[in-house]
C-alpha positions as CSV (number, residue, x, y, z in Angstrom):
1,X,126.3,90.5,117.9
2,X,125.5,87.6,119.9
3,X,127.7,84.5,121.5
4,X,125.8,81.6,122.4
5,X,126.9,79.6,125.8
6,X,125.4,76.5,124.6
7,X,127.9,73.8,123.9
8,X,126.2,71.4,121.6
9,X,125.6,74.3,119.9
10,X,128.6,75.7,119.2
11,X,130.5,72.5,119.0
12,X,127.8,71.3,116.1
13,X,126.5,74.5,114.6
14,X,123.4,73.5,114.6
15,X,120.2,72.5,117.3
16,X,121.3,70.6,120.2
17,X,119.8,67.0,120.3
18,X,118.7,67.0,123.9
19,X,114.6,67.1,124.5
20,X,116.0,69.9,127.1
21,X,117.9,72.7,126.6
22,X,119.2,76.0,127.9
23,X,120.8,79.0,125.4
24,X,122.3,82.1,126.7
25,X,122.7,84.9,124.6
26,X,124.4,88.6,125.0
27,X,123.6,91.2,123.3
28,X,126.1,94.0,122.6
29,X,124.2,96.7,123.3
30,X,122.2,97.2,126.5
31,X,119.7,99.9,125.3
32,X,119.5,97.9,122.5
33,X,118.7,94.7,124.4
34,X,116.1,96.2,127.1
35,X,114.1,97.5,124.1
36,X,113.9,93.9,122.8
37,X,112.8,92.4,125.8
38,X,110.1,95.2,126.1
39,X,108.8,97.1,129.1
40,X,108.8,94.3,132.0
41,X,109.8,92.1,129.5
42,X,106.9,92.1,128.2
43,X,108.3,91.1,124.4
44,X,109.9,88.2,126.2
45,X,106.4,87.2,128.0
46,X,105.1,87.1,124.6
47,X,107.9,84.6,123.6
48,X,107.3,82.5,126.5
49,X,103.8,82.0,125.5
50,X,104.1,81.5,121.6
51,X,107.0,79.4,122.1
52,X,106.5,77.5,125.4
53,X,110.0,78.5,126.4
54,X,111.2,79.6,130.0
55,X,113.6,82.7,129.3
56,X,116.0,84.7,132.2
57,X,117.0,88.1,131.3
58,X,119.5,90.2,133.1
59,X,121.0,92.8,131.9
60,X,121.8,92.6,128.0
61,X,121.6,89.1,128.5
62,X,118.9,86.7,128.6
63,X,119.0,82.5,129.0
64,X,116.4,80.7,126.8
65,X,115.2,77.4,128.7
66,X,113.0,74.6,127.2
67,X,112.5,71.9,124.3
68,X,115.9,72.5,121.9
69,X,113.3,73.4,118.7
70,X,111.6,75.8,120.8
71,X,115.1,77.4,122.3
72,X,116.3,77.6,118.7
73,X,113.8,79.4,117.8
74,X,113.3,81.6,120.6
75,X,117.2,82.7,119.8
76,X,116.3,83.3,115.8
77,X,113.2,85.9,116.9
78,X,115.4,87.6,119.9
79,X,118.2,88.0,117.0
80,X,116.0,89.4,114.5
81,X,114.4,91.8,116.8
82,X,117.6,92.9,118.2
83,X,118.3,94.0,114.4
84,X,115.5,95.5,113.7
85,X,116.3,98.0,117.1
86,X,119.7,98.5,116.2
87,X,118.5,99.7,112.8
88,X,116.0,102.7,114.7
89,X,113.1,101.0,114.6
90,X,110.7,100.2,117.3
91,X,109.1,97.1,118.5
92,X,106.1,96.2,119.2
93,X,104.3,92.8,120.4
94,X,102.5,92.4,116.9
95,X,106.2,92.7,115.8
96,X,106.8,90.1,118.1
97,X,104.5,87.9,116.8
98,X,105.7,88.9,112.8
99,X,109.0,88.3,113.8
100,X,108.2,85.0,115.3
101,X,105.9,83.3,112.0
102,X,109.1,85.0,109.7
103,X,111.5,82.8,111.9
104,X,109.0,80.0,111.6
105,X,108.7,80.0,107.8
106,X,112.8,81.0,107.1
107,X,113.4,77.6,109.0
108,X,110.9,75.6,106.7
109,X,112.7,77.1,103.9
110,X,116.1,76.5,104.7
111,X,116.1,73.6,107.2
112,X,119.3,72.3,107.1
113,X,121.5,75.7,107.2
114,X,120.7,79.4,108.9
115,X,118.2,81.0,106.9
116,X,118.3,84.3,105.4
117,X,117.4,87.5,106.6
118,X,114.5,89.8,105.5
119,X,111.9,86.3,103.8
120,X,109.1,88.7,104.2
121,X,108.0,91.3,102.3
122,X,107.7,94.9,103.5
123,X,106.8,98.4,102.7
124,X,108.8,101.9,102.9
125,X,107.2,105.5,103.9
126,X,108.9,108.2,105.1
127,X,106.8,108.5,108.3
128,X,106.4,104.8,109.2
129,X,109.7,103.6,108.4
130,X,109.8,99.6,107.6
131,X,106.7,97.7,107.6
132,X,107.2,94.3,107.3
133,X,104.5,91.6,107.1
134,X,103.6,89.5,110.2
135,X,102.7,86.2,108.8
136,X,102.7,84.0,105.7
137,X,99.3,85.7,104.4
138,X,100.7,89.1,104.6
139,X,104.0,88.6,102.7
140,X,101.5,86.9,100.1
141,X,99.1,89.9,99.9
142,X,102.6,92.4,99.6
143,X,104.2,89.9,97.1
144,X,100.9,90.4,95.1
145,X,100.7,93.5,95.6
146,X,103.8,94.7,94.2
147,X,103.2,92.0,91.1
148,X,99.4,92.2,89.9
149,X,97.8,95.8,88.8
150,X,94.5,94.2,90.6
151,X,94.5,92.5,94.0
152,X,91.5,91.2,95.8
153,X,91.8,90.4,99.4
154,X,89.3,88.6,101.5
155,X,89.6,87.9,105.2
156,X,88.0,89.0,108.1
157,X,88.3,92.0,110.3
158,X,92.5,93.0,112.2
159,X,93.9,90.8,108.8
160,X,95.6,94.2,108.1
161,X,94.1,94.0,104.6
162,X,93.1,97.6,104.7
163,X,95.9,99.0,106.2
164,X,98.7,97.2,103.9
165,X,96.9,98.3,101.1
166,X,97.3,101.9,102.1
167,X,100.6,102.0,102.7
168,X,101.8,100.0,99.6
169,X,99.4,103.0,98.2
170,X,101.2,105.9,100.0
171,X,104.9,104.0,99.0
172,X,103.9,104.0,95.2
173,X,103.2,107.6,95.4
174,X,106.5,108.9,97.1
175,X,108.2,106.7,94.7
176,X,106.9,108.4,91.5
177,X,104.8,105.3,90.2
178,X,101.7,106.6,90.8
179,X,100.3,110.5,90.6
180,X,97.1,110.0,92.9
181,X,95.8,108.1,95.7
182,X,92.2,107.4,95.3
183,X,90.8,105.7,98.5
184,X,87.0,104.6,98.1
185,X,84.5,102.7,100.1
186,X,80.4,101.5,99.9
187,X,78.6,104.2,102.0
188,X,76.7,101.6,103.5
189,X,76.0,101.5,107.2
190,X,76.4,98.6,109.4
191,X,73.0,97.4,110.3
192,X,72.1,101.2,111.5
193,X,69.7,104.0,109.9
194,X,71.9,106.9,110.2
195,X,69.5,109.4,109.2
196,X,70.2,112.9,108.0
197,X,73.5,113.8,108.4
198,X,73.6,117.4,108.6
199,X,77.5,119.7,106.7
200,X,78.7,119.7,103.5
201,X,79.7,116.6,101.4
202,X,82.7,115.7,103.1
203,X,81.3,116.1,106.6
204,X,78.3,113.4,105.4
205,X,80.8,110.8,103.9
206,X,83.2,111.5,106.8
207,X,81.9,108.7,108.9
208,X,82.3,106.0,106.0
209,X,85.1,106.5,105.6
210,X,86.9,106.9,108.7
211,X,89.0,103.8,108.6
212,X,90.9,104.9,105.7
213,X,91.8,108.4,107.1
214,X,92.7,106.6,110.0
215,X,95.5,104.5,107.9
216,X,96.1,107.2,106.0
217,X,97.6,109.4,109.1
218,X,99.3,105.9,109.9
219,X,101.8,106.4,106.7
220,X,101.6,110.0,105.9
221,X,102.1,113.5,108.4
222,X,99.0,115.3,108.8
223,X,99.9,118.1,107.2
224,X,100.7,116.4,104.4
225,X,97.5,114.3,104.3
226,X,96.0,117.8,104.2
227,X,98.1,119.6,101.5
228,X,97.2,116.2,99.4
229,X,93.4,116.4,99.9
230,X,93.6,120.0,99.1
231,X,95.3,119.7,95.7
232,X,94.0,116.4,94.8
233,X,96.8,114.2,95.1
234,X,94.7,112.2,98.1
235,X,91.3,111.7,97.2
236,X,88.9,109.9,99.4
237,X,85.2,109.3,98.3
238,X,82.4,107.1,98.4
239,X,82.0,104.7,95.9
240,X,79.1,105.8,93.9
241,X,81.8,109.1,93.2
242,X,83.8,106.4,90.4
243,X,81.1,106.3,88.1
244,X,82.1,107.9,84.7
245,X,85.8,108.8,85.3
246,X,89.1,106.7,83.8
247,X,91.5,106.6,86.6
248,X,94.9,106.7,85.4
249,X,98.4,107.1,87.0
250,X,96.4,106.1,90.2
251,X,96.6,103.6,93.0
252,X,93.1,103.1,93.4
253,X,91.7,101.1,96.8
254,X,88.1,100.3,97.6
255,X,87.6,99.0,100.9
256,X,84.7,96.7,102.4
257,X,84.2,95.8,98.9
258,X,81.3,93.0,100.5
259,X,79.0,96.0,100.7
260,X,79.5,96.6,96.8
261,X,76.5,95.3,94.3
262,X,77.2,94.0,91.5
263,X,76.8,96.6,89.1
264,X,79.0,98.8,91.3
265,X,81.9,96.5,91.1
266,X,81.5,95.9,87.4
267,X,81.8,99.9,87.7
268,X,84.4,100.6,89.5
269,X,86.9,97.9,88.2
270,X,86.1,99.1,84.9
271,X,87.8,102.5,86.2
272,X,91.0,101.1,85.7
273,X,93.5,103.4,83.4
274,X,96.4,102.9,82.0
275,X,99.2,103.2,84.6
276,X,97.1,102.3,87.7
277,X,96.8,99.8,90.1
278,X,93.7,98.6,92.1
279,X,93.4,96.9,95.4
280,X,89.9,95.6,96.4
281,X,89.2,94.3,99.7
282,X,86.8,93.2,102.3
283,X,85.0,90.2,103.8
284,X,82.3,88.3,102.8
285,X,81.8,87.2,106.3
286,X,80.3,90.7,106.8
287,X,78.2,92.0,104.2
288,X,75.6,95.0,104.7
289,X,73.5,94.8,101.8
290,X,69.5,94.1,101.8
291,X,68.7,90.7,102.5
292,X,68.7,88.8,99.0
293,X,71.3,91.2,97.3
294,X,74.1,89.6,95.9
295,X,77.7,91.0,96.9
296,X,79.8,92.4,94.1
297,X,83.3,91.3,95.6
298,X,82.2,87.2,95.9
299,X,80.8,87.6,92.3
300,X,84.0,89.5,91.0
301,X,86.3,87.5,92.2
302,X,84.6,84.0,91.0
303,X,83.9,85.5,87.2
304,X,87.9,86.5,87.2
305,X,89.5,83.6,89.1
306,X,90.8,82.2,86.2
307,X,92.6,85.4,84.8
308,X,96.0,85.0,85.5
309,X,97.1,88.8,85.9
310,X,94.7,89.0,88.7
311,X,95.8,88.9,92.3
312,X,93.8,87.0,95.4
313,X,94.9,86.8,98.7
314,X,93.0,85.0,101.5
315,X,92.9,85.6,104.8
316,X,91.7,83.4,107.5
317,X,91.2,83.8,111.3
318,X,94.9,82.6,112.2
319,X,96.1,85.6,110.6
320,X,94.5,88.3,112.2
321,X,97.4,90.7,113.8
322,X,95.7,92.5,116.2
323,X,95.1,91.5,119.9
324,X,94.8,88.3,121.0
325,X,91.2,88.4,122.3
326,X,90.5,89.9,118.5
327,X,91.7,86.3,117.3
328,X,89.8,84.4,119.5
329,X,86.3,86.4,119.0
330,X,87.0,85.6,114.8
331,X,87.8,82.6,115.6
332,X,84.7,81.7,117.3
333,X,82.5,83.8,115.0
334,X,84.3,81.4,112.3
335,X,83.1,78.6,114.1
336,X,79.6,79.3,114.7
337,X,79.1,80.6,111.0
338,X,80.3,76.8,110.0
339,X,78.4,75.3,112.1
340,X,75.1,76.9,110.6
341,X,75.9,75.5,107.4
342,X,76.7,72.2,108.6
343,X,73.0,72.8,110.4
344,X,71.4,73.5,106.8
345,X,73.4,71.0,104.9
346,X,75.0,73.9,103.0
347,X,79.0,72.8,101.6
């Protein structure tokens, strides 16, 4: 697929020694290779800055300048995206940044001979394609996932949390494990007074729960989004909707689970049937409840830490996937919120 013009490369099959060092590669393909590098090469820039490597591309091919490490593992990414296009699918910079914390953790685990393909996890719809993770805490949260019949995952906001969840959700269904969908959130608004919302029942929970249709359209046609609500194989409602009912053959998610009291959660895990799997996520960061109400997510997942057929995944600010800036506004929120406790003497 590729040839490699380096000669301490070839000659030792493995990193050249130098501090310095330059790496051509040529892809095969030249379609194939101007999708990698991305409109202006705009996948490249993105490599450039992660990476702190100089790269030249012309044509189908592209010369990787720059510390030997970084070069090395500047190739790796190119390589793996260039497989990933000559397989149909498209590329994207968050797939740029997936592909290069995947080539970053295959290297950790196989330092001493070219690591595998395919380390992290991903998902399979018949809309979306492949979905694979973008970082470490993803593959985790699939990895669980696919293991546990509950999952919590905290983190805060563009961790993909929500969004994995429905499409491991939408995957169990096509594959026959599950029967129903059942998507759920706190109708809870976000330091607002709403008011009167005038329509029928869905048109006053519409606005809650937004976000999920939103992921839901991600992984599934329209049409059949609609032919799924309509026959009750998709069911989205507000949380207070669970109470009373055994949910089985289901992949049940309740997102924003911070905005959950206690005796909701205590509900709504206890909906649990047999042949069903639940995903609860959210961030704590971010709760919308009355000032001195306790969440029902922090609460749920201390009392059932030490139940080993329980699922947690945390997320943290380095993992969010979705612009930049998005990263860096976390990231100083993060900051700031430790900082006040630090202020109060809190741990």
């Amino acid at each position: 697929m590729t040839t490699i013009d380096d000669p301490l490369l070839a000659a030792r099959g493995q990193e050249p020694v130098d501090p310095e060092a330059e790496i051509t590669l040529a892809f095969e393909n030249n379609r194939h290779a101007s999708l990698v590098f991305g409109l202006y090469d705009q996948n490249l820039a993105k490599i450039e800055r992660r990476l702190r490597v100089a790269s030249f591309a012309n044509g189908n091919h592209v010369t990787l300048k720059g510390k030997s490490e970084a070069c090395e593992h500047a190739r790796r990414v190119l390589e793996a995206l260039y497989e990933r296009v000559a397989q149909g699918q498209t590329i994207t910079l968050g797939d740029v940044d997936g592909a290069i914390e995947e080539s970053a953790r295959q290297r950790s685990l196989f330092p001493d001979s070219e690591p595998s393909r395919g380390a992290f996890e991903q998902i399979l719809t018949r809309k979306r394609g492949s979905v694979r993770a973008r970082n470490a805490a993803q593959d985790q949260y699939l990895r669980a996932l696919k293991r546990y019949e509950l999952v919590f995952a905290e983190g805060p906001a563009g961790t993909g949390k929500t969004w994995l969840a429905v499409g491991h959700a939408v995957q169990l269904m096509e594959q026959g494990a599950v029967e129903r969908l059942i998507l759920s959130r706190p109708a809870v608004e976000a330091g607002e007074r709403l008011g009167f919302l005038p329509g029928d029942m869905r048109d006053k929970v519409d606005p809650y729960l937004r976000p999920i249709y939103d992921a839901l359209h991600d992984f599934m046609d329209a049409r059949m989004v609609e032919r799924g609500m309509q026959t009750g194989l998709i069911e989205v409602a507000p949380l207070a909707f669970m109470r009373g009912r055994t949910l089985t053959r289901s992949c049940i998610l309740l997102d924003e689970a911070q905005n959950a009291s206690s005796m909701q959660m205590k509900m709504f895990l206890t909906r649990l049937g047999e042949g069903s799997r639940m995903i609860v996520t959210g961030d704590p960061s971010q709760t919308d409840l009355p000032p001195g109400q306790k969440s029902g997510l922090s609460e749920a997942v201390n009392l059932l830490a030490n139940l080993d057929v329980v699922g947690r995944v945390r997320f943290s600010e380095g993992d969010v996937v979705r612009h930049d800036l998005v990263r860096q506004i976390v990231g100083a929120y993060e900051r700031a919120a430790r900082a006040n406790k630090q202020t109060r003497g809190e741990p």
